[in-house]
C-alpha positions as CSV (number, residue, x, y, z in Angstrom):
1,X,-47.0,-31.4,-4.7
2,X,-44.1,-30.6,-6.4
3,X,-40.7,-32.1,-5.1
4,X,-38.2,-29.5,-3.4
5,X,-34.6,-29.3,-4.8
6,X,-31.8,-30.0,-2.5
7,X,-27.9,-29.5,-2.7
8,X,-27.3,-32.2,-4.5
9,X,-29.6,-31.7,-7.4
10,X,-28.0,-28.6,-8.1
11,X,-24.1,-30.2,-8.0
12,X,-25.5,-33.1,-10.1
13,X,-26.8,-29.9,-12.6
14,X,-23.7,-28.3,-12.4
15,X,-21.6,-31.2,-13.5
16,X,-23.4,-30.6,-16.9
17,X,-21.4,-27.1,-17.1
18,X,-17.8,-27.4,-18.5
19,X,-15.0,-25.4,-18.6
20,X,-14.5,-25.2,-22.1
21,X,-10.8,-25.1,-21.6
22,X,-10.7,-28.2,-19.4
23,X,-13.1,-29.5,-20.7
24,X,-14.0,-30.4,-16.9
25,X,-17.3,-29.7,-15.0
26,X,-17.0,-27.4,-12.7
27,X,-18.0,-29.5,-9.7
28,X,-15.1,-31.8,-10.4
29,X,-12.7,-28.5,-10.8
30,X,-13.9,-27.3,-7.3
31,X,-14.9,-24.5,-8.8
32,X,-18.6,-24.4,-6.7
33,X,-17.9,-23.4,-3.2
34,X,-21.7,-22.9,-1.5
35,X,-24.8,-24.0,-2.5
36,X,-28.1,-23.0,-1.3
37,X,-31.8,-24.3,-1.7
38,X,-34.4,-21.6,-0.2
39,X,-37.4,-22.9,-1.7
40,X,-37.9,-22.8,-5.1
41,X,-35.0,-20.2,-5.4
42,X,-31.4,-21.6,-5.2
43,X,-28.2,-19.4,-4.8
44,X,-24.7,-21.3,-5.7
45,X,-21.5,-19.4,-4.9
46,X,-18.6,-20.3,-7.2
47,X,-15.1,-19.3,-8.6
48,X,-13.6,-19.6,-12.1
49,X,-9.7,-20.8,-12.3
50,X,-9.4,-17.3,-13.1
51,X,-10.1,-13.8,-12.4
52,X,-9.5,-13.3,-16.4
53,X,-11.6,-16.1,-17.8
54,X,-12.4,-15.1,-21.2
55,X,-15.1,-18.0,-20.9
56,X,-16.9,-16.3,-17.3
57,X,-20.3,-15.0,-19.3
58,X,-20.5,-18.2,-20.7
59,X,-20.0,-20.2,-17.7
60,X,-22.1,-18.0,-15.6
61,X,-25.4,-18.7,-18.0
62,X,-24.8,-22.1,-18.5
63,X,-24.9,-22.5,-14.9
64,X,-27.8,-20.5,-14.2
65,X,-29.7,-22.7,-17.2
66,X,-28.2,-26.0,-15.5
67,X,-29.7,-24.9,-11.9
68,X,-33.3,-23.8,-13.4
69,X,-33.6,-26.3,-15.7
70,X,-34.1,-28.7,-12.3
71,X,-37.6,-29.7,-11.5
72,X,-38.7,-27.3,-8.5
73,X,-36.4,-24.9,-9.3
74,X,-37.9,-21.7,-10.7
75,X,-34.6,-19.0,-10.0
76,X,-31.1,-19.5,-9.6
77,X,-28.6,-16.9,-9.0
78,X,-25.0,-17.7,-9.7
79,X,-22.5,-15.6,-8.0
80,X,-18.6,-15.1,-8.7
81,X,-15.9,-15.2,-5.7
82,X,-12.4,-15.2,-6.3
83,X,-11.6,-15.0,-2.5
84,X,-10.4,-17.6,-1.7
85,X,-8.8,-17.6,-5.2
86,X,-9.2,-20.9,-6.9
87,X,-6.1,-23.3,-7.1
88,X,-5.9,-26.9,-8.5
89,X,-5.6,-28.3,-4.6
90,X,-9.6,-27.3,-5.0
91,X,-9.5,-30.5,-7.9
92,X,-10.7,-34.1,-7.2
93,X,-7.4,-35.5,-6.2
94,X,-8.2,-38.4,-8.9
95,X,-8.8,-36.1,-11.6
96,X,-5.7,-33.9,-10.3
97,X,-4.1,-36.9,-10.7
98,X,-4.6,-38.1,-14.1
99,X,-4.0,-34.9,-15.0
100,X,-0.4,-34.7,-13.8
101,X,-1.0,-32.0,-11.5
């Protein structure tokens, strides 16, 4: 029997995904809001630090591969939210730190 993804197999995936102008992963930028595992399907609701990001396509299907490419998981959908908007108080307050912010 094949093992059923959870929660946090797909935030463990999605630490794999960077902001390329970060260069952070988008769980540590607080940029995933929701997660959720219905079976082998698994929709993750998440924000980009901006409506504008010239980077969103990218982030959107390296997302999507991160999420699939987990054992159990055969379809992911990734949706965009910018409501609530995303703000650096959404950061790891250690990496918020360190980053002077």
């Amino acid at each position: 029997m094949m093992d059923m993804a959870d929660e946090k197999d797909v935030r463990k995936a999605l630490r794999k995904v960077k902001d390329p102008e970060l260069n952070l992963d988008l769980v540590v930028l607080g940029l995933v809001y929701d997660v959720d595992v219905q079976g082998d399907h698994v929709h993750v609701l998440m924000s980009l630090t901006t409506p504008m990001c010239p980077a969103a396509e990218q982030i959107v299907t390296d997302a999507r591969g991160a999420v699939e490419a987990i054992d159990g998981v055969e379809s992911a959908e990734i949706e965009l939210t910018f409501d609530p908007p995303w703000s650096p108080e959404k950061m790891d307050p250690l990496i918020r730190a360190s980053l002077g912010i």
